[in-house]
N, C-alpha and C positions, 0 to 999 in steps of 0.2 A: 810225869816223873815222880817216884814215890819218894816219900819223905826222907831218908837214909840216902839216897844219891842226890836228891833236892840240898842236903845238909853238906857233902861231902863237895856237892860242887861249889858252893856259898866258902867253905872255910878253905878253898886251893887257892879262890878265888881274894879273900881277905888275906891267906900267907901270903901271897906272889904280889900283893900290895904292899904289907906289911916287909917283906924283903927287899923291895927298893929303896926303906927308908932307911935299913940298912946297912944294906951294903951296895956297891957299885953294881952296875949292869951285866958287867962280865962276868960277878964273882958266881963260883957255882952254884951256889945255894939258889942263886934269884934263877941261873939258868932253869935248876931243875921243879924251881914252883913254877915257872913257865911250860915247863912240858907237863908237869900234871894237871894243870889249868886246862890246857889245850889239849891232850887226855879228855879229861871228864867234860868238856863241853861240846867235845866229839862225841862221844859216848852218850852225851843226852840231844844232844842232835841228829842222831841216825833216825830218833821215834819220832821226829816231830820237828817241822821245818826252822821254825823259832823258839829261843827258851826266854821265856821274861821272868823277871827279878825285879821284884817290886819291896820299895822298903814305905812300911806304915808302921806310923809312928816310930818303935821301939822293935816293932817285927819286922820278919824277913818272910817273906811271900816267893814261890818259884813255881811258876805255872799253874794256881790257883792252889799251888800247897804251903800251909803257915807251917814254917818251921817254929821247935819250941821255944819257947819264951825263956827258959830257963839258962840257954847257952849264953852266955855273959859275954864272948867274946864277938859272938853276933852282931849283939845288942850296942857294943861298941864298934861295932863295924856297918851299923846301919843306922847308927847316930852321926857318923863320919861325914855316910854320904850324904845322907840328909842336910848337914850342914852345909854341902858344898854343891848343898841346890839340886843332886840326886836323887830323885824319889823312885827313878824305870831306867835299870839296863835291859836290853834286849839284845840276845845271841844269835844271829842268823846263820840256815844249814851254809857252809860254805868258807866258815873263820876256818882262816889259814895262822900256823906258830908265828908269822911273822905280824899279823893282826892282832895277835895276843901280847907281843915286844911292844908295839906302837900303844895298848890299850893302856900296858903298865906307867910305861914310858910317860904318854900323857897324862895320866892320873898321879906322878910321882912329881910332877913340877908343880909343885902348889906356889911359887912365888911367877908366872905366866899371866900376864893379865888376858891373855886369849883366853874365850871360852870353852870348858874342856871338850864340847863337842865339835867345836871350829878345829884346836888340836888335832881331834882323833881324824877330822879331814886330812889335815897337814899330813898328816902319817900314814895315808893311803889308809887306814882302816873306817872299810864300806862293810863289813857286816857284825857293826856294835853299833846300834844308836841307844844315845840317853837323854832322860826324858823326865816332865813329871807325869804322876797320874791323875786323870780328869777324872771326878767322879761327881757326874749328873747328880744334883740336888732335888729330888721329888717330895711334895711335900704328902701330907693323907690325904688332902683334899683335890691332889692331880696324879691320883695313881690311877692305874687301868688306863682308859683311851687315852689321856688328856696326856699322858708319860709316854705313852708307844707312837703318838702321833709327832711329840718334838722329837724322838730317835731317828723314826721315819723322816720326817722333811730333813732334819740333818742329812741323811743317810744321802738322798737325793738329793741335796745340792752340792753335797762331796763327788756323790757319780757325774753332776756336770764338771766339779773342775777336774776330772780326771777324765774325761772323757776331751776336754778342752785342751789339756795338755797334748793328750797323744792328737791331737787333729792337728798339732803346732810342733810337730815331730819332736815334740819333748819326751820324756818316758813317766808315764803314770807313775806316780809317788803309794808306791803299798805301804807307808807308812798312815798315810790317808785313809787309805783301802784298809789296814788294820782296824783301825779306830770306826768305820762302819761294819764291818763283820763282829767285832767284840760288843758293838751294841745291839745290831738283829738276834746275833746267839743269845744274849741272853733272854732278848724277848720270846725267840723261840722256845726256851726251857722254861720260862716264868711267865710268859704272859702270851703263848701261841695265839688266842683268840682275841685276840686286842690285834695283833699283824696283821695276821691273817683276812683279818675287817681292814683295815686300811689298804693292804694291795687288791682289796678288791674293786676300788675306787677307781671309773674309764674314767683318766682324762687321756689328750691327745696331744694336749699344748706343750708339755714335757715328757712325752713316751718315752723317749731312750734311754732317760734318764729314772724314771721310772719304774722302768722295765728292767733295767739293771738291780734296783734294788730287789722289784717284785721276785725277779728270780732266783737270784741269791737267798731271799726270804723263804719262797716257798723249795727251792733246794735244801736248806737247812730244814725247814720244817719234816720233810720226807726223810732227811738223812735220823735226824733226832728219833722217829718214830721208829728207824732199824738201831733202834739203841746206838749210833752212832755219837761219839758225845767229845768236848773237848780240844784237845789242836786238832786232830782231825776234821770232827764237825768245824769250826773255822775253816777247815784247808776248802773245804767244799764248798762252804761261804764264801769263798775268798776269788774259787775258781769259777762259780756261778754267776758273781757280778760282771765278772770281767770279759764273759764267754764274747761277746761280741764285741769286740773293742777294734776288732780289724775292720772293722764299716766305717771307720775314722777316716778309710781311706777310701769310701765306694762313696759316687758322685749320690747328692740329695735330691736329682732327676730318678735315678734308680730305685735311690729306697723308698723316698714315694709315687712311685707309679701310682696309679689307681686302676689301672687297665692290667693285663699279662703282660710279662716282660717277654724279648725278641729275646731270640738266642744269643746275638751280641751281650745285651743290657744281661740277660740270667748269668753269662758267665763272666761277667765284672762285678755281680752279685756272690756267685760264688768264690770269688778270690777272696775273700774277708774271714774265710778261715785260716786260712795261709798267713795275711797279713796279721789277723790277731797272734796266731803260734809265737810267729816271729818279734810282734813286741813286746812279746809276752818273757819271749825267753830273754833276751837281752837284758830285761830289766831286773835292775840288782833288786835281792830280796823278795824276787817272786817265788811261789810256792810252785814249786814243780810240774804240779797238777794243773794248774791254771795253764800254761800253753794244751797240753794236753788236751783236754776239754773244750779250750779256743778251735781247736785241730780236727776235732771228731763230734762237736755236737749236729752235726746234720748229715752224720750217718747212719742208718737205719742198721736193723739187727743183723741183713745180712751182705751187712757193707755197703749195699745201694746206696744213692741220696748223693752228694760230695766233700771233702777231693772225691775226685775218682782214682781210679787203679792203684789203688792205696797197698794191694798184696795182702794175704790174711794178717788177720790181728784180731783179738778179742776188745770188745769196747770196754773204755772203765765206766767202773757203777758209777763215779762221781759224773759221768756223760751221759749215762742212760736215764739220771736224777735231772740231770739240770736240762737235756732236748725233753723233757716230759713238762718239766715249768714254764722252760722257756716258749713251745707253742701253746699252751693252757695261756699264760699271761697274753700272748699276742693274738690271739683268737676273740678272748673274754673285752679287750681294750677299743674303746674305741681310737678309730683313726681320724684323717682328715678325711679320706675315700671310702671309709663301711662304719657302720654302727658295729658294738661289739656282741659277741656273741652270747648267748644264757648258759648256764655252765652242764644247762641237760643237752643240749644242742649240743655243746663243746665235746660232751664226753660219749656222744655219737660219732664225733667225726674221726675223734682220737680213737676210739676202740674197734671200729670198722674199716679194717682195711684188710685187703686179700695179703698184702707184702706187708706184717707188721714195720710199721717206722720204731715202736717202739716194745721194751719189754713188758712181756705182758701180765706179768705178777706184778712188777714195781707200780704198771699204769692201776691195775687193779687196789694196789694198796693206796694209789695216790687219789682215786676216787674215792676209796673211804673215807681217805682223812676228810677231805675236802666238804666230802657231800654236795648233795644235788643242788641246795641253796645254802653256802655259806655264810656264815656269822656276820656281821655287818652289810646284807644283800637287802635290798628293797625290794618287793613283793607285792602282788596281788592277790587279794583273797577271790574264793568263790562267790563271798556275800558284796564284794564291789569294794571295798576296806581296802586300803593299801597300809599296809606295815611292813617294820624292819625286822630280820633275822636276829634271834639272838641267842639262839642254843639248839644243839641238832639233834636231833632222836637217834639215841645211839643204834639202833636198828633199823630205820624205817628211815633212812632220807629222804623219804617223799612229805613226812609230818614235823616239820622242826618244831620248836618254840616261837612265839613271834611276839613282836608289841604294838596294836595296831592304831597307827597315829591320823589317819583320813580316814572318815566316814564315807559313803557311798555317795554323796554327795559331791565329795570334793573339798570339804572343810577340813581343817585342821583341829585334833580333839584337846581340850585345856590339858587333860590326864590321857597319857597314851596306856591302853589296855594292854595286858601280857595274857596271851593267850596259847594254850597247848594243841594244835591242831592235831595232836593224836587222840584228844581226848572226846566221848561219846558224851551224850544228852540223852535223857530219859529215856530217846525212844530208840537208843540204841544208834545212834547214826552221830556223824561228825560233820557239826555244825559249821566247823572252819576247818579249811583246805586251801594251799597254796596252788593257783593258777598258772601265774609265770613270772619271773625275773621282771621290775621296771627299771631305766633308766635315772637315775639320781637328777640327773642334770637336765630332763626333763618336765621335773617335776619340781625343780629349785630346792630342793632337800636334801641338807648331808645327814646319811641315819647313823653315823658314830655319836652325832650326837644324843642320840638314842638308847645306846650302847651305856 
């Protein structure tokens, strides 16, 4: 939202406050700061599924835009809320005029000892929650890994308790689900290669939950790289974690077979797109997109794959983004029944197929990003050396950067060495050259610590 409708929405929004204290409910005036309230919160909700309104300090914040400092009446209208314990309102696509009666309504009885968000329940208004804002405290000496890795575990034990909910026929809480997409996006735009190293990490003990974030992560990642940026890039965050959420309801004999599944067992495997759409759509303040992509991500380009007999339709990009993560992540992962795959291996099985499953520019650009051995990868050298990944040759994915922490021995070195495996020796030739992907957990070594 740009700063001139971010403003205009802020002061509808402080009149039609300011007019309850007024005058009475019925009287016009409050009527008609209600309609231009609900107006302009329309109007910024057509772009973009949610608007937040964030009050810091003495500012007013509207979807990552600082309105000016200088509007006086702001400043007293975000000193208000702040005092009454509001620091985040959030507008979900879906307020209705009579959501907006109940919003005032609540907010104008300040002698209530209810709390004003219990209130906005009481009034049936389901798409305003208010909130404070959480802002992670990093200090210099835990930026880079040590920061993306407490986002990350966060991120992941969020997806098990929504992941928990919906197995208990409750509905997944996207306000949960907000608060891990606003902290991967940022990681995406400010620290990709710090992520990017942690969902490379097989475990198996917590895959699904894992696997949820990895892919939301590396969804946003792809989305960020098509300049994608903002509520958007969120919406596709939002709709990549979620993608599989209807397996909540597919028996834990099925999803881990280790053998092929019968045709019975495949098609109660297959109903978990169905069942995701469906609890996807139901639940209040999901983003649109999200059933969507529950719906169609294991459809291939030309509609093969299932549901079946779907009838033509074009796939969305945010589906062709998140089936490209979502089998990269379950490939590369180990399981309880396969070791995981190496990511050259991966990007054989993915790019070779006679009926592409997937698009074939987006896969292309998604192997760029990625490269052959990603940032945070353990490695084997040609001289016997094992090291970790830590920077990629922007041309040459076959020569990263590396740091190489075992000797060919099998010791561990006091100083691990940083070495350029693109780089040549006297006699013209490259000393160091990356062999093949090793297993972390093989080898009792985590290489973020490295990183």
């Amino acid at each position: 939202m740009d700063e001139k409708k971010a403003e205009e929405l802020i002061r509808r929004l402080a009149a039609a406050l300011r007019g309850t204290e007024l005058y009475s409910a019925t009287h016009p005036l409050v009527q008609r700061g209600v309609d231009s309230l609900t107006a302009a919160a329309h109007e910024g909700l057509q772009r973009t599924p949610t608007v937040i309104i964030g009050f810091l300090g003495d500012e007013v914040v509207v979807d990552g835009t600082r309105l000016p400092k200088s509007t006086a009446s702001l400043i007293g209208f975000a000193r208000d809320l702040r005092d009454r314990g509001i620091e985040k309102v959030t507008l979900n696509r879906g307020l209705s005029r009579a959501e907006v009666v109940g919003l005032i309504a609540a907010f104008s009885d300040r002698a209530s000892p209810v709390p004003l968000a219990d209130r906005l329940i009481a009034r049936g208004v389901r798409n305003v929650t208010l909130g404070r804002i959480v802002v992670d405290e990093v200090s210099d000496d835990e930026a880079g890994i040590a920061a993306a890795r407490r986002v990350y575990g966060t991120a992941v034990e969020t997806a098990e308790m929504l992941w928990n909910a919906a197995q208990a026929g409750d509905l997944p809480d996207p306000g949960a689900a907000r608060k891990i997409i606003d902290g991967l996006a940022r990681l995406v735009t400010q620290d990709r290669t710090s992520l990017m190293a942690l969902t490379a990490l097989k475990k198996y003990d917590n895959y699904t939950f894992t696997h949820m974030v990895n892919v939301s992560a590396l969804a946003m990642a792809q989305a960020r790289a098509l300049n994608i940026d903002g509520p958007l890039l969120r919406e596709f965050g939002f709709a990549a974690l979620m993608h599989d959420i209807g397996k909540v309801h597919t028996p834990l004999e099925v999803l881990n077979k280790p053998g092929k599944l019968s045709k019975d067992e495949f098609d109660v495997m297959k109903r978990h797109v169905v069942d995701g759409a469906h609890i996807l759509r139901r639940t209040p303040e999901m983003p649109a997109l999200a059933p969507i992509v529950a719906f169609e991500h294991h459809l291939k380009q030309d509609l093969s794959g299932y549901p079946e007999n779907i009838g033509d339709r074009k796939l969305n990009l945010c589906t062709m983004i998140v089936s490209i993560a979502d089998v990269f992540d379950a490939l590369r992962s180990n399981r309880p029944y396969r070791q995981g795959l190496a990511t050259v291996r991966i990007r054989s099985i993915m790019s070779e197929q006679d009926n592409p499953a997937f698009n074939q520019v987006l896969l292309k650009r998604f192997v760029n990003l990625m490269g052959l051995f990603p940032v945070g990868n353990l490695v084997r050298l040609n001289t016997g050396e094992i090291a970790v990944v830590t920077a990629e040759h922007p041309t040459d994915p076959f020569r990263p950067q590396v740091k190489i922490i075992m000797d060919t021995d099998g010791g561990m070195l006091e100083e691990p060495v940083l070495a350029n495996t693109w780089e040549r020796d006297g006699r013209g030739e490259h000393p160091h050259a990356v062999v093949e992907a090793v297993d972390p957990e093989s080898t009792d070594i985590d290489p973020l610590t490295y990183l």
